[in-house]
LONUTI-516574 format. One record per residue (C-alpha): y, x, z; residue in three letters. Coordinates in Angstrom, 2 decimals. Layout:
<atoms>
      yy      xx      zz vexvex
       Y       X       Z    Ala
...
</atoms>
This chain:
<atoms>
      yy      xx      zz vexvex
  -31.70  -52.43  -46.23    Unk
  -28.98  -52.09  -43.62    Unk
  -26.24  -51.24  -46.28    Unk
  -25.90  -54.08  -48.43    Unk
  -25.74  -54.13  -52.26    Unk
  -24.75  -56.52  -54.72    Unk
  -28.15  -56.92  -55.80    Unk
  -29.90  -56.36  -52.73    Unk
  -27.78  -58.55  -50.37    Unk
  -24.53  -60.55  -52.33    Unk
  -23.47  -62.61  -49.43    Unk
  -22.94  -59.26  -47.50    Unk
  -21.84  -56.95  -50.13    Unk
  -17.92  -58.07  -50.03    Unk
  -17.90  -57.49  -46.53    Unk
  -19.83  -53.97  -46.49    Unk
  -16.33  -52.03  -46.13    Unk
  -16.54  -53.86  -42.28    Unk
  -19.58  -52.11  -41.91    Unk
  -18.44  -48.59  -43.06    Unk
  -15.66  -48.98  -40.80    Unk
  -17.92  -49.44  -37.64    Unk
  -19.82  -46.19  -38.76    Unk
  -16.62  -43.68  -38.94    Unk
  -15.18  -45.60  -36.31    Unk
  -18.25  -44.48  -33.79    Unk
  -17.02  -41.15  -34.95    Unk
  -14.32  -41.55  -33.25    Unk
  -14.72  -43.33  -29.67    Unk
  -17.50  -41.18  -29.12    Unk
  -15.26  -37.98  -28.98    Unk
  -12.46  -39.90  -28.04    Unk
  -13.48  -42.23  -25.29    Unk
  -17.20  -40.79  -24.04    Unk
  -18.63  -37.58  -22.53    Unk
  -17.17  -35.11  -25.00    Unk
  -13.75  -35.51  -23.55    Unk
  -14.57  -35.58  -20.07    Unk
  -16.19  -31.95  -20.76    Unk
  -13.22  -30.52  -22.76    Unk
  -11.23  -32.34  -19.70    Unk
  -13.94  -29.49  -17.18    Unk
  -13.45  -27.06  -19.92    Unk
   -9.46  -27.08  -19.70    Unk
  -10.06  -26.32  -16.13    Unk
   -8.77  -30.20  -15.12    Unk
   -9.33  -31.59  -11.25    Unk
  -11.53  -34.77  -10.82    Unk
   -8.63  -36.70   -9.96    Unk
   -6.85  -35.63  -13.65    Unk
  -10.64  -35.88  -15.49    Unk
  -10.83  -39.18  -14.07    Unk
   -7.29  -40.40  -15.33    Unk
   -8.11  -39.53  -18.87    Unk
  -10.92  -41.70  -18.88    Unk
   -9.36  -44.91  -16.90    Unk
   -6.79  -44.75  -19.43    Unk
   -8.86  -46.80  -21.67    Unk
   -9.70  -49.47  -19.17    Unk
   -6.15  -48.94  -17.30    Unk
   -4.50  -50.59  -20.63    Unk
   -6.46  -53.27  -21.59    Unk
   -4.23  -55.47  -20.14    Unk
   -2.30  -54.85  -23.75    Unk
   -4.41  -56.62  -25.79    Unk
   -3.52  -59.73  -23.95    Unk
    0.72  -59.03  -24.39    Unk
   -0.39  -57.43  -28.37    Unk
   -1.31  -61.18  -29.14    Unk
    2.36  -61.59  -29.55    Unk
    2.77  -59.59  -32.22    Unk
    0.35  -61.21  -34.13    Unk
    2.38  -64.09  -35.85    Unk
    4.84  -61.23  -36.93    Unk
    2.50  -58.82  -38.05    Unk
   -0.63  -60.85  -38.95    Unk
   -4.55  -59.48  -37.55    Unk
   -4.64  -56.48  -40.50    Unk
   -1.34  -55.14  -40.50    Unk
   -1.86  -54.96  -36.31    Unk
   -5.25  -53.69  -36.35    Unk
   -4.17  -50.99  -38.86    Unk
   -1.10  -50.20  -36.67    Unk
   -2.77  -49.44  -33.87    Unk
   -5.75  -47.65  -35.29    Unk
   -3.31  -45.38  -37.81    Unk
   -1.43  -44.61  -34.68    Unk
   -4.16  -43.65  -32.38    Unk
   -5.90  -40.81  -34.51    Unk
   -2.15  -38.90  -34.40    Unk
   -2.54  -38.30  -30.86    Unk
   -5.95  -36.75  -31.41    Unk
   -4.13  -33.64  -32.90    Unk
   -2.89  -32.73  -29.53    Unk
   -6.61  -31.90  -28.33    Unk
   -7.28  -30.33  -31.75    Unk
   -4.33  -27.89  -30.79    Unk
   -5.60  -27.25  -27.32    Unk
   -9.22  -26.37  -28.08    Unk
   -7.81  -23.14  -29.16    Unk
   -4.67  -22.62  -27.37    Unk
   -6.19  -23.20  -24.06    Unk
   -8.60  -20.13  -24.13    Unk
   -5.87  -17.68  -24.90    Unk
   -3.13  -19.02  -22.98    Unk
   -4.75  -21.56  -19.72    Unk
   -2.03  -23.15  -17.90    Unk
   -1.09  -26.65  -16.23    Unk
    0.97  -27.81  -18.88    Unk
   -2.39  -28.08  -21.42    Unk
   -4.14  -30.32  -18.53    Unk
   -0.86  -32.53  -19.12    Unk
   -0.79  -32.89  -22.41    Unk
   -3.93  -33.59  -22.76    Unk
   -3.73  -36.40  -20.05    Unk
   -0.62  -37.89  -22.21    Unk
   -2.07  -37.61  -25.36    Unk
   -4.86  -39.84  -24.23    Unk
   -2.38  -42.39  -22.73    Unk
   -0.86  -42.92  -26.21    Unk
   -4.32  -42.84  -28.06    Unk
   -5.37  -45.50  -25.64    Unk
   -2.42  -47.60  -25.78    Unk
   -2.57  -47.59  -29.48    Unk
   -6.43  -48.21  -29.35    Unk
   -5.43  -51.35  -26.96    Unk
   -3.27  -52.76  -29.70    Unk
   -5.45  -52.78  -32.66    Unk
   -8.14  -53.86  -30.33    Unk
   -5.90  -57.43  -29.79    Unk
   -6.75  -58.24  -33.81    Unk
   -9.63  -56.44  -34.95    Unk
  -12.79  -58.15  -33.74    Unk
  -11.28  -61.98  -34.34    Unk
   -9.87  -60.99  -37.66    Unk
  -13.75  -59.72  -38.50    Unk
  -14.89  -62.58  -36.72    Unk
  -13.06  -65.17  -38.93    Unk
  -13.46  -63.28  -42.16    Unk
  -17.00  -62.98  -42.17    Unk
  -18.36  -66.29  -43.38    Unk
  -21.06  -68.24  -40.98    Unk
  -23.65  -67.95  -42.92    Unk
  -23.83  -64.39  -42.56    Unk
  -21.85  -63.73  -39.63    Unk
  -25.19  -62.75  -37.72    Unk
  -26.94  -60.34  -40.15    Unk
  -22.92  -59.23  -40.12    Unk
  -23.01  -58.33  -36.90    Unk
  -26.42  -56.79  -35.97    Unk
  -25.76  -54.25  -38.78    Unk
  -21.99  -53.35  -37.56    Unk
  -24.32  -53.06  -34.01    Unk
  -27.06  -50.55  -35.80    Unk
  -24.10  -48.71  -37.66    Unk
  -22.18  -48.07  -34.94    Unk
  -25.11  -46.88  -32.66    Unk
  -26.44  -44.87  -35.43    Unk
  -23.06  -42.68  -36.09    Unk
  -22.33  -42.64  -31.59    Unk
  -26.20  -40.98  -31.37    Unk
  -25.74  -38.78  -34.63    Unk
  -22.33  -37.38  -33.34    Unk
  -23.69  -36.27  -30.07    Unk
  -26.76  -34.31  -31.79    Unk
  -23.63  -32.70  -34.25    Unk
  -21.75  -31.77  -31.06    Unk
  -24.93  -30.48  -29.47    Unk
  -25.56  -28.51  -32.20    Unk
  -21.65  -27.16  -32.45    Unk
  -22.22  -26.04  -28.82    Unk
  -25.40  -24.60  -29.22    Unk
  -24.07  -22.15  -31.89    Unk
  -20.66  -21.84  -31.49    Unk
  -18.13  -20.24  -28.93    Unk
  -16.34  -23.15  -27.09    Unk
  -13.32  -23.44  -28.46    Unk
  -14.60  -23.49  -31.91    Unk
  -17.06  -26.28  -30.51    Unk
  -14.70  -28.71  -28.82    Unk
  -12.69  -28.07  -32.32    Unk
  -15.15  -29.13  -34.17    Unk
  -15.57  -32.38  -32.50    Unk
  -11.91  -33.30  -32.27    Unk
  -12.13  -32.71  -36.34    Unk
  -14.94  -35.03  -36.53    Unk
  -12.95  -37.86  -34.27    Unk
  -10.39  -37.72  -36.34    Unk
  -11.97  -37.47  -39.61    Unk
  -13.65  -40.74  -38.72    Unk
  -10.47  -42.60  -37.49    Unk
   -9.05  -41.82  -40.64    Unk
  -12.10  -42.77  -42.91    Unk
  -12.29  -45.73  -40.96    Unk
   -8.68  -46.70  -41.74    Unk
   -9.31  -46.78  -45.30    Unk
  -12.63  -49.00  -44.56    Unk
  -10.12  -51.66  -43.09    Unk
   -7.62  -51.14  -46.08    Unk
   -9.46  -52.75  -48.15    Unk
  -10.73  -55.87  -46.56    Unk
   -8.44  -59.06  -46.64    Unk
   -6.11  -60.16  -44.08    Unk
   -6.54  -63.99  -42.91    Unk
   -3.95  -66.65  -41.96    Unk
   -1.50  -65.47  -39.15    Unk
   -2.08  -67.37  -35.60    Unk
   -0.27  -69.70  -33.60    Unk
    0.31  -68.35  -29.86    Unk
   -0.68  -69.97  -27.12    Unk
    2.40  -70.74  -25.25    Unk
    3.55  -68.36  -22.29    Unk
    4.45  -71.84  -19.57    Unk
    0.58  -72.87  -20.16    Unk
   -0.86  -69.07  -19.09    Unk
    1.81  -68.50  -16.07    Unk
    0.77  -71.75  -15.13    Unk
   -3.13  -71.77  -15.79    Unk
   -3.51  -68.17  -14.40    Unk
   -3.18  -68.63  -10.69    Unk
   -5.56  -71.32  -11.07    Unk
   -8.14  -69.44  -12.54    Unk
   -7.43  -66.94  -10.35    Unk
   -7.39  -68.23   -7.08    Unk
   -8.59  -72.52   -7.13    Unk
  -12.46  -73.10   -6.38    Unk
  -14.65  -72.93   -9.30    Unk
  -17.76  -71.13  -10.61    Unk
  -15.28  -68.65  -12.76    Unk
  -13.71  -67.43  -10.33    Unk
  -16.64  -67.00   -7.96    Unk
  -17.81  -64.66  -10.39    Unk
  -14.52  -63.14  -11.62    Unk
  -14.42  -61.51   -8.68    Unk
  -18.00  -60.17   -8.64    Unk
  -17.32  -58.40  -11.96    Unk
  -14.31  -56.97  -10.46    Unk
  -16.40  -55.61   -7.53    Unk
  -19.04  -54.67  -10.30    Unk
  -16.36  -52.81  -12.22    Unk
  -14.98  -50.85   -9.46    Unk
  -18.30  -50.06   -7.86    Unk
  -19.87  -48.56  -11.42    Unk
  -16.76  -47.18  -13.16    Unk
  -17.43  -43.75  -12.21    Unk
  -20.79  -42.99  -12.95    Unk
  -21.11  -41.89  -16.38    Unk
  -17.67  -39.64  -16.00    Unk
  -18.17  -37.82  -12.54    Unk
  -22.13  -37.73  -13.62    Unk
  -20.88  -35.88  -16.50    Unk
  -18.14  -33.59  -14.29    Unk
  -20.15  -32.49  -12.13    Unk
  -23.27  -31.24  -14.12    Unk
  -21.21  -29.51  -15.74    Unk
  -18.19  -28.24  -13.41    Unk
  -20.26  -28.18  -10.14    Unk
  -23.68  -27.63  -11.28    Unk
  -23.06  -25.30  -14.06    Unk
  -25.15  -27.56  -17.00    Unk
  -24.79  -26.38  -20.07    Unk
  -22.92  -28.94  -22.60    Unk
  -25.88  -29.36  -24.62    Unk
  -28.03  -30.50  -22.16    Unk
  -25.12  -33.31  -20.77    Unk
  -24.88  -34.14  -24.43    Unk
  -28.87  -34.73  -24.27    Unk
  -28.75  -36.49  -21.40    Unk
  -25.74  -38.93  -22.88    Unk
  -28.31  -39.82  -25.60    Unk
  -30.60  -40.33  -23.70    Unk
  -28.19  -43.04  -21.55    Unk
  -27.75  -44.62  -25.14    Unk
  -31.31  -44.73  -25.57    Unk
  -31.06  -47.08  -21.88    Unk
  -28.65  -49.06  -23.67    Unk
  -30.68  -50.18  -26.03    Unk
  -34.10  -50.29  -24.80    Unk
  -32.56  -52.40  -21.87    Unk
  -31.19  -55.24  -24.15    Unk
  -33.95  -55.48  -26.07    Unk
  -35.86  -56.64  -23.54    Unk
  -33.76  -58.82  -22.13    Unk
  -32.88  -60.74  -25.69    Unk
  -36.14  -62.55  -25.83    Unk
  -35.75  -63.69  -22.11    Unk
  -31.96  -64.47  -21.45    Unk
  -31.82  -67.97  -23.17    Unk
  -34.74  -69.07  -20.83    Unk
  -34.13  -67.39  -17.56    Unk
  -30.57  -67.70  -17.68    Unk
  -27.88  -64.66  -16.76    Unk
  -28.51  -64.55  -12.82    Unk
  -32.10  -62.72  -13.22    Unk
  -30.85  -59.70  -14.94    Unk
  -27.47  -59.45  -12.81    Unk
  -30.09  -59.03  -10.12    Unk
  -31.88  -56.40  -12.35    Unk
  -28.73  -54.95  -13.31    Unk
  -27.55  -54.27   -9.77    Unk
  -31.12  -52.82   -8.54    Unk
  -31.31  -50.39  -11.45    Unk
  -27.63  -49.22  -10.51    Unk
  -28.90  -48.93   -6.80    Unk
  -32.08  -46.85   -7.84    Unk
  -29.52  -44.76   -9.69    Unk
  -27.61  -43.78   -6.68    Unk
  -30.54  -43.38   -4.60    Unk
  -31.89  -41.53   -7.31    Unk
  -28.20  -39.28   -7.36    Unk
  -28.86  -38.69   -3.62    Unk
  -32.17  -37.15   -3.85    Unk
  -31.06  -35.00   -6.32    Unk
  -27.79  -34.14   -4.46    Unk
  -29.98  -33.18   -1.55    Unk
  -33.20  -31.09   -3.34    Unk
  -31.40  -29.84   -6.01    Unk
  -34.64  -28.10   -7.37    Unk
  -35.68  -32.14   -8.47    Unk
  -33.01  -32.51  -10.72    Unk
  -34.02  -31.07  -13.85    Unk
  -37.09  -33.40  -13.44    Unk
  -35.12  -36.31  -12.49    Unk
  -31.88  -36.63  -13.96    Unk
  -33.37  -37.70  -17.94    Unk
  -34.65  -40.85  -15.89    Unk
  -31.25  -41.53  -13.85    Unk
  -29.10  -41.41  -17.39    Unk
  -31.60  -43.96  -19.02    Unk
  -31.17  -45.70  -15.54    Unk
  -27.13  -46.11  -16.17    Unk
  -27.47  -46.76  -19.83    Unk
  -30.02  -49.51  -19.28    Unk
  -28.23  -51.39  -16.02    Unk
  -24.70  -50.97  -17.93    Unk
  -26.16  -52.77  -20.73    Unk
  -28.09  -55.33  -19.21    Unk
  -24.98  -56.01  -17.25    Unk
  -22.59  -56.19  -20.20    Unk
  -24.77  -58.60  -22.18    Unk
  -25.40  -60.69  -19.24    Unk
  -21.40  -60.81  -18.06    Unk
  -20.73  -62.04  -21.55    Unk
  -23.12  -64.77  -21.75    Unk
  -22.76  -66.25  -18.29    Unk
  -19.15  -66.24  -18.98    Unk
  -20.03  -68.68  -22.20    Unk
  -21.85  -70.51  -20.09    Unk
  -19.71  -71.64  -17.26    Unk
  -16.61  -72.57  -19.35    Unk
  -15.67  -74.73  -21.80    Unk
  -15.47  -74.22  -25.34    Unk
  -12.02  -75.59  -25.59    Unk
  -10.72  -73.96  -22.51    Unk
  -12.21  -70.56  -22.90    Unk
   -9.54  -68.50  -24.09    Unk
   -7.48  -68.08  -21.12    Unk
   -9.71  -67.65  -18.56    Unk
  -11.30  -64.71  -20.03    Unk
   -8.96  -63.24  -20.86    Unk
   -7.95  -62.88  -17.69    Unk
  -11.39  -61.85  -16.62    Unk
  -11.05  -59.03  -19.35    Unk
   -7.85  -58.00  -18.20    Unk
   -8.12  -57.80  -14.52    Unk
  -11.88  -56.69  -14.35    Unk
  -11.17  -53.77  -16.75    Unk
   -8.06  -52.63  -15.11    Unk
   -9.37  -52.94  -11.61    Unk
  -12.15  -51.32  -12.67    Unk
  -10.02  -48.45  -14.45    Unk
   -8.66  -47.60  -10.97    Unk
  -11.50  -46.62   -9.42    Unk
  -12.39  -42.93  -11.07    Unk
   -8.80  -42.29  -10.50    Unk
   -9.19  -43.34   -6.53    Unk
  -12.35  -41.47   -6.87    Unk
  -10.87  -38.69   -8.29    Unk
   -8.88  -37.67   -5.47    Unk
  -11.07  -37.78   -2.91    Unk
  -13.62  -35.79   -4.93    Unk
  -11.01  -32.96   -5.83    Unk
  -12.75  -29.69   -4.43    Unk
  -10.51  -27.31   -2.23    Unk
  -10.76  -24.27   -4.57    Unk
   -8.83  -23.37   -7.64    Unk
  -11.85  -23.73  -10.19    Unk
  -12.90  -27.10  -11.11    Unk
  -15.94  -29.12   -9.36    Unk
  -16.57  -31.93   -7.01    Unk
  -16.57  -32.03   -3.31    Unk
  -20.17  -32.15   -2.36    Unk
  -19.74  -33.53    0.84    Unk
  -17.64  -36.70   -0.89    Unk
  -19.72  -36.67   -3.59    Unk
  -22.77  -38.07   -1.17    Unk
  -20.46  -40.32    0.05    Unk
  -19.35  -41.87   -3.75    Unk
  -23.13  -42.65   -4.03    Unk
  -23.54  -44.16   -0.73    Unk
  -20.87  -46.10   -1.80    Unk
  -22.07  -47.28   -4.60    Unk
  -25.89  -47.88   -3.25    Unk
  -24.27  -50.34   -0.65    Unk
  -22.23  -51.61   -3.36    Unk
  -24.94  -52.58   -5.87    Unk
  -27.23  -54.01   -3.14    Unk
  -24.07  -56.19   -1.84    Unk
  -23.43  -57.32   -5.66    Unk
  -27.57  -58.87   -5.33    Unk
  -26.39  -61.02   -2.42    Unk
  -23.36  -62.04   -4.26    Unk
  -24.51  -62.84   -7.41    Unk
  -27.55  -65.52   -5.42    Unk
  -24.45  -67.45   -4.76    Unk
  -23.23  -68.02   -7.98    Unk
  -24.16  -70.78  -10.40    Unk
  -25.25  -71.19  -13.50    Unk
  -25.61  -74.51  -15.60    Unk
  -27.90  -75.25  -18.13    Unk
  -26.26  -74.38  -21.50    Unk
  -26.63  -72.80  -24.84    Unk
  -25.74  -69.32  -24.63    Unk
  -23.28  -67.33  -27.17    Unk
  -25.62  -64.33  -28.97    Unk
  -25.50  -61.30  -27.30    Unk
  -25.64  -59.33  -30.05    Unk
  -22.00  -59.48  -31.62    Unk
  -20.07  -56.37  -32.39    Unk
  -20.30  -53.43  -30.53    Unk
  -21.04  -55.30  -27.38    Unk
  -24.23  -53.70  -26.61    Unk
  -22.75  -49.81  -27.14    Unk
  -18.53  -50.19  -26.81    Unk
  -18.38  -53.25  -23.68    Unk
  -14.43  -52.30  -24.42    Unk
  -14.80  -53.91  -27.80    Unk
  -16.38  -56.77  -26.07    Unk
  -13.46  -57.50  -23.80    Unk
  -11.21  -56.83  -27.15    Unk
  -13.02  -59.77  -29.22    Unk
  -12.68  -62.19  -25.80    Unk
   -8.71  -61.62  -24.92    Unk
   -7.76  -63.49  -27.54    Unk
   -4.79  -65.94  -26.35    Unk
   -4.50  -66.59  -30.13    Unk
   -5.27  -70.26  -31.69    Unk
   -6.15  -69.44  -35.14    Unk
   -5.59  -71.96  -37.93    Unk
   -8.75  -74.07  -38.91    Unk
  -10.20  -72.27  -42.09    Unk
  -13.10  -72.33  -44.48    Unk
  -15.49  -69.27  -44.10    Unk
  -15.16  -68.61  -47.64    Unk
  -16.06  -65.36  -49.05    Unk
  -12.58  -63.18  -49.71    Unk
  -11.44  -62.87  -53.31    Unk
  -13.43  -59.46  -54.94    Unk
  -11.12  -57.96  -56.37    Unk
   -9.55  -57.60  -52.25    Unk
  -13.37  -56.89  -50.73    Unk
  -14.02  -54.19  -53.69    Unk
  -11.12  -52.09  -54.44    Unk
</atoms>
């Protein structure tokens, strides 16, 4: 059974509140973070360039986890985690508000708000990220850890997939603003049930931080000095800025340009999750054999089919109805594959005991990097007229882009290396469905404490 019981699965059962959390929390990023704000940002009447902020703010600040570590000797992993997430859900109320204020009163100042509300929910979101995944990490005991984690990755898909059907439905029956109200009440509904999940779970022993003369130090080095990381540091930073802007401008412009309804871009989203998942479960029973390399190569070919595919469409428009299911399973499949790949190869070309700085950097500079492009994007693709779309013209272009982009990245990545070693699992966390969380459980400049993976006292786990 995936929820466990004290009869059913004891070893689990004190650590089930974990799992309830990653349910409500899907509630959550899935409004907060995914498709359903990028069309409230179209519905608001918002340019590309302002659409596109919005959702690089999320990758724009993960260079805050790293700087939140220092907070953590103060503050300890539960009261920072619950600082950040408590703080987050707050700024949620401002698109609440403006679901129904913007259809009786449209102006520029709701596009703003809404673009600085989501700075603050995604600075807060960057904090708690810093502690969350290593606290979980530590406080679930070994023995367990994996059964742990595959259900957190089940419970969390299960509550992303189910939201979009709820917001499809919303849409289908309900004017807009009553729709995109409805979601922003189930975002933060889940936020807060999710808080109380993480309430009741245990802290564990405050870190030791990992001084600041060894990382201004060890940085340039890993930055710039010959090695196999940063051959391929800088790959994922090309990777990053190259695919950042497919799922939102995908989403933009069926909806602002071609005139999609939100039900069907809420279909097609699933479907991308369904890409997800059927991609990584093929490649799980391979990747400890063949290594990362192969599926960086079929990471970057599915992402290239995807553009060509974006072309044809762009050009006979009468295909797209047939062929745009296939290009969303297309994204969801190569953005997995990719994600699960990145973090294993990563395991695999450093050291254990030297891993913690180097990628964190990689999180840090790949995800910001990356966070720039749909905002570069975003101008160019602005349209000349007052209502929102995409510059068709420009549009073309952002794919050709990207096509010579993803067959570049194949060249690249036959240069890289990759030594023989055991690989980390690639099913941890949310890796597979929230890559954020991935980079949140990496950047971890914290040296925890040795400690016993001993189950936490009940009475803490139960309450």
């Amino acid at each position: 059974m995936l929820l466990p019981t004290q009869k059913n699965d004891p070893e689990l059962y004190p650590y089930r509140h974990g799992l309830y959390f990653a349910f409500f929390n899907a509630l959550n990023w899935q409004v907060a973070t995914g498709a359903p704000t990028v069309l409230f940002m179209a519905y608001l009447g918002a340019n590309s360039f302002q659409t596109g902020l919005v959702y690089s703010w999320t990758l724009l600040l993960t260079p805050v986890q790293v700087f939140a570590t220092l907070l953590l000797p103060r503050l300890g992993f539960k009261r920072l985690t619950l600082a950040g997430w408590g703080a987050r859900s707050w700024f949620l109320l401002v698109p609440l508000a403006l679901s129904l204020l913007a259809a009786r009163a449209p102006a520029p100042w709701v596009i703003y708000a809404m673009v600085t509300a989501m700075f603050f929910y995604s600075l807060s979101r960057s904090m708690g990220a810093a502690a969350i995944t290593t606290w979980l990490q530590a406080l679930v005991p070994m023995a367990v850890r994996g059964r742990y984690w595959a259900s957190d990755q089940i419970m969390g898909g299960v509550a992303a997939v189910g939201t979009l059907v709820v917001c499809a439905g919303m849409f289908a029956f309900l004017p807009p603003q009553w729709a995109f109200f409805g979601q922003y009440v189930i975002s933060i509904s889940g936020a807060y049930i999710a808080l109380r999940c993480l309430r009741t779970l245990p802290d564990i022993e405050r870190p030791v931080i990992m001084g600041w003369e060894k990382i201004r130090t060890d940085t340039p080095r890993h930055l710039f000095a010959p090695s196999a990381f940063r051959s391929y540091l800088w790959v994922a930073v090309l990777v990053n800025i190259v695919t950042a802007p497919l799922a939102p401008f995908g989403a933009y412009f069926l909806k602002a340009t071609a005139g999609l309804s939100v039900v069907s871009i809420m279909i097609y989203t699933m479907l991308q999750y369904g890409g997800v998942i059927a991609g990584n479960w093929f490649m799980r029973s391979h990747l400890d054999r063949t290594g990362a390399k192969p599926f960086f190569r079929l990471a970057f070919a599915l992402f290239a089919l995807l553009a060509a595919g974006w072309l044809v469409c762009l050009e006979w428009t009468q295909v797209t109805r047939w062929l745009m299911p296939g290009l969303f399973v297309l994204l969801g499949a190569a953005s997995g594959i990719f994600t699960a790949a990145n973090v294993s190869y990563l395991t695999s070309i450093l050291p254990e005991k030297d891993r913690a700085l180097p990628v964190s950097v990689h999180g840090a500079l790949t995800w910001f990097l990356g966070g720039l492009s749909p905002v570069a994007w975003g101008l160019f693709l602005k349209s000349g007229g007052q209502a929102p779309a995409l510059d068709l013209h420009v549009f073309r272009g952002f794919f050709i882009v990207t096509l010579v982009g993803a067959l570049g990245l194949i060249a690249l990545v036959n240069r890289l290396e990759e030594k023989g070693a055991q690989y980390d699992p690639i099913l941890r966390g949310s890796w597979l469905l929230g890559p954020l969380r991935a980079m949140g459980s990496l950047i971890n400049l914290a040296e925890l404490p040795r400690r016993d993976s001993a189950p936490p006292d009940k009475t803490d786990g139960q309450r």
